[in-house]
N, C-alpha and C positions, 0 to 999 in steps of 0.2 A: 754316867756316860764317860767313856777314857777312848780318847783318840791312842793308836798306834804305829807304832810303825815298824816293816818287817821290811829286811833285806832278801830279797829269793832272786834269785837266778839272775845275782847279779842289777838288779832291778829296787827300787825306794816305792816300796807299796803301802798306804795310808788305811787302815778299817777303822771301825767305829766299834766300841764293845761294847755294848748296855745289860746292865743287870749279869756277872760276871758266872755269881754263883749260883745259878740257876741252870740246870741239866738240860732239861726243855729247849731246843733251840732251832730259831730260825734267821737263816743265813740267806740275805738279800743282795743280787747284783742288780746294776743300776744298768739303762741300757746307753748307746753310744750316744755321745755329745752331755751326757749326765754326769749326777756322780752320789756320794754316797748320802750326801746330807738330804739328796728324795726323802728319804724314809725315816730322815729324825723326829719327824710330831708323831712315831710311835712309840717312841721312847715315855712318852707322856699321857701314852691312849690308855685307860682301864682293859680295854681289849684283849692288848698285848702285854700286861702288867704280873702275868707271870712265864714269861720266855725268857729266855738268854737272845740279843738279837746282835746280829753283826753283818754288818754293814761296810764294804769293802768300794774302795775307788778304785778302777782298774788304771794302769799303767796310762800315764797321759791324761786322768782326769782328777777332779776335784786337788786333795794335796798331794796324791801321787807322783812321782817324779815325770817330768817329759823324758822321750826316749832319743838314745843318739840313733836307734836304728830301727824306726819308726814300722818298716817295712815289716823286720821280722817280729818286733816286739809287739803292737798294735794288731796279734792276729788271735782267731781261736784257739788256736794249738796253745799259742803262749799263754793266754790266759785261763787254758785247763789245766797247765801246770803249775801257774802262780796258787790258782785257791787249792 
């Protein structure tokens, strides 16, 4: 499991990447007042033990950056163009 971190649109965004080289993948967002580690005891489920999974904290949560401009940045719009 390797934490990340991406700069976009100006903005400090945190995912999670589990099992890297694996094609198969499922991509989880967490919902508001959450964040990405919800979903880390999949990383460990037999279940899910052949996905690629990624796991992303949206702007303002988990190690994501806080926003100077909370209005615009903390919105849908924004965060259809961070992922």
């Amino acid at each position: 499991m390797m934490l990340k971190i991406k700069k976009k649109l100006k903005q400090i965004v945190t995912f999670y990447d589990i099992r890297e080289d694996i094609k198969r993948t499922i991509f989880l967002l967490h919902g508001n007042s959450l964040n990405a580690s919800l979903f880390m005891w999949m990383a460990d489920s037999d279940l899910f033990s052949e996905y690629r999974i990624i796991s992303i904290d949206l702007p303002g949560h988990g190690k994501s950056a806080k926003s100077d401009n909370p209005e615009k940045e903390y919105s849908v719009i924004n965060y259809i163009h961070l992922v």
